[in-house]
PLY file of the C-alpha trace (Angstrom):
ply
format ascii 1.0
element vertex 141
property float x
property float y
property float z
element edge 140
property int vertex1
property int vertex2
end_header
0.00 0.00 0.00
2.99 2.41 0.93
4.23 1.94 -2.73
0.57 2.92 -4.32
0.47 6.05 -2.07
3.98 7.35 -2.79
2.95 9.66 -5.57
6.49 11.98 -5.45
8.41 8.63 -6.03
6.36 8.55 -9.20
6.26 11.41 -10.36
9.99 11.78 -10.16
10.51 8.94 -12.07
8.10 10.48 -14.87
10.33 13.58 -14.69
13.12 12.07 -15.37
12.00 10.55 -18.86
10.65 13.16 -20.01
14.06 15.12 -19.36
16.18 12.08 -21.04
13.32 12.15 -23.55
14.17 15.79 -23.89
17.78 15.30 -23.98
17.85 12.80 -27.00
15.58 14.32 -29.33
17.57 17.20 -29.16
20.70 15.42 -30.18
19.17 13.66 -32.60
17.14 16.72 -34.24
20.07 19.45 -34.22
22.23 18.55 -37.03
25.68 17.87 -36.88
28.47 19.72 -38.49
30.05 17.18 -40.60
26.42 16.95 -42.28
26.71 20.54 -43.15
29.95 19.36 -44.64
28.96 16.62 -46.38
26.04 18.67 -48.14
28.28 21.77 -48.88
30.60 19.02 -50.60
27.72 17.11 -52.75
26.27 20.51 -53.87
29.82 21.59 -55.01
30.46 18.15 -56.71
26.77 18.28 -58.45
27.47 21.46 -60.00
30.66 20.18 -61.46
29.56 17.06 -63.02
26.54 19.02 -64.45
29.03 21.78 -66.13
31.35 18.87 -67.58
28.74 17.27 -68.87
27.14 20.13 -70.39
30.59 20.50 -71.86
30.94 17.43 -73.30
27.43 17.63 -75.18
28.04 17.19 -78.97
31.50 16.09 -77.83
32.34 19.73 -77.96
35.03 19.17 -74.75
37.42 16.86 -76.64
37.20 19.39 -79.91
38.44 22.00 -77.42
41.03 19.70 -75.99
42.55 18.43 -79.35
42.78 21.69 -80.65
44.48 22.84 -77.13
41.85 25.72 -77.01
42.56 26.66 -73.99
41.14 29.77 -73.46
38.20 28.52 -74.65
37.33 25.80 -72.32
37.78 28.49 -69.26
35.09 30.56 -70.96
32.70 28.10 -71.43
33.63 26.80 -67.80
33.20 29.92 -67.27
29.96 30.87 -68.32
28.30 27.16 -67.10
29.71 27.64 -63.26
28.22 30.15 -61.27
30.07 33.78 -60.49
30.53 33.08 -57.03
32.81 29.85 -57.67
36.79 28.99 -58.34
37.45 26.99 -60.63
40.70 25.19 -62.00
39.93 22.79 -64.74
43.54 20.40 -65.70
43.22 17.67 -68.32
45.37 14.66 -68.15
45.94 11.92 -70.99
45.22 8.59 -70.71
49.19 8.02 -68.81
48.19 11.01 -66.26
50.39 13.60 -68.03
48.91 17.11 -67.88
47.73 18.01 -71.85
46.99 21.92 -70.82
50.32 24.18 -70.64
48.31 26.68 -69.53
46.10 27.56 -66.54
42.49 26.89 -67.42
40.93 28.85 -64.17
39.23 32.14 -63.63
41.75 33.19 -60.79
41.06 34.94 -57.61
41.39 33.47 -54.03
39.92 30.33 -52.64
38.31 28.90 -49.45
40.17 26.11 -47.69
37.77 23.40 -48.84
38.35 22.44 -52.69
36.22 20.11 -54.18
37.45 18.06 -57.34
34.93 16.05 -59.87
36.91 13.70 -62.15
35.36 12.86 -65.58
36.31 10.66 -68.30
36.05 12.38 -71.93
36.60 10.47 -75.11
37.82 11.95 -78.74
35.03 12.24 -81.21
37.65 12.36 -83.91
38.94 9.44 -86.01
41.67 8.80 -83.31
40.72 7.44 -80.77
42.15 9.43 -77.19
40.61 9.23 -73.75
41.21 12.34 -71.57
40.74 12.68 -67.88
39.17 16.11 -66.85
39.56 17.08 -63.38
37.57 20.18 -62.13
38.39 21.63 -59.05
35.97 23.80 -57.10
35.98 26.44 -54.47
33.95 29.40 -53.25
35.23 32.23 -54.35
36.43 34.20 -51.00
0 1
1 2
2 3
3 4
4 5
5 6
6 7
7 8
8 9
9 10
10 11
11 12
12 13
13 14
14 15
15 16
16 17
17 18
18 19
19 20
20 21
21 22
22 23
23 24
24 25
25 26
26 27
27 28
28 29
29 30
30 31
31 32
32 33
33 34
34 35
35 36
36 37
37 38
38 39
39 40
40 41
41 42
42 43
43 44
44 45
45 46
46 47
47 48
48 49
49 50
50 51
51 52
52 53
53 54
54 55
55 56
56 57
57 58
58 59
59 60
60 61
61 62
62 63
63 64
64 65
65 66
66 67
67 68
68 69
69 70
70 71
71 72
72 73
73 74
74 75
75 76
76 77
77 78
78 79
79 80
80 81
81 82
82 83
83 84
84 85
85 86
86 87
87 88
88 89
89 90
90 91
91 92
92 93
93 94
94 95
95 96
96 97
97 98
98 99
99 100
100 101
101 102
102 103
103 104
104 105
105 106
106 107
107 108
108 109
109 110
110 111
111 112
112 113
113 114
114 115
115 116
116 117
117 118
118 119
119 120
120 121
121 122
122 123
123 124
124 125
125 126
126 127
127 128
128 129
129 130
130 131
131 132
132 133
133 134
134 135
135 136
136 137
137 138
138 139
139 140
């Protein structure tokens, strides 16, 4: 009977779920910071892959890479990746040697965390050549 009519023993106990109750869906809702990261990094890596493959419709990216138009791939990287992002954009033969002698980027100074999509571009041309693109990405500080 003493156990029925101890009602602060209770409700005690009923406090202190609803605190660790408390307690955990906080953790679990607030979101972590390496989530933050990992979205910042996908969104960075989306845009890339979109703007190489735009590139590479009509096989217009290995035209500009056999004729070592450099200075036009940056503008059409250029005008496909938003204002507020650096880019870098090196191309690499099929042994990892670096085709472009120039720098293919739009400049300017960089955040800490660089982003790089690889993508694999074959020649349209009667030869065939397989070129590695690698486009790095940064916001633009």
């Amino acid at each position: 009977m003493s156990f029925r009519n101890n009602r602060r023993g209770q409700i005690r106990l009923i406090e202190a779920f609803f605190a660790s109750l408390l307690i955990v869906s906080t953790l679990a809702l607030v979101p972590s910071r390496g989530g933050v990261e990992k979205t910042h990094y996908s969104t960075l890596h989306s845009v890339g892959a979109q703007a190489l493959v735009s590139l590479d419709s009509n096989g217009m990216l290995s035209i500009l890479i056999e004729d070592s138009n450099w200075t036009t791939l940056r503008d059409c990287a250029q005008s496909l990746l938003p204002v507020s992002l650096w880019f870098n954009l090196t191309v690499f033969d099929e042994n990892m040697s670096v085709l472009n002698d120039v720098a293919v980027s739009n400049g300017g100074s960089v955040s800490e965390e660089i982003v790089a999509v690889n993508y694999v571009c074959a020649a349209s041309g009667g030869n065939y050549a397989v070129y590695i693109v690698r486009l790095q990405l940064a916001e633009a500080s």
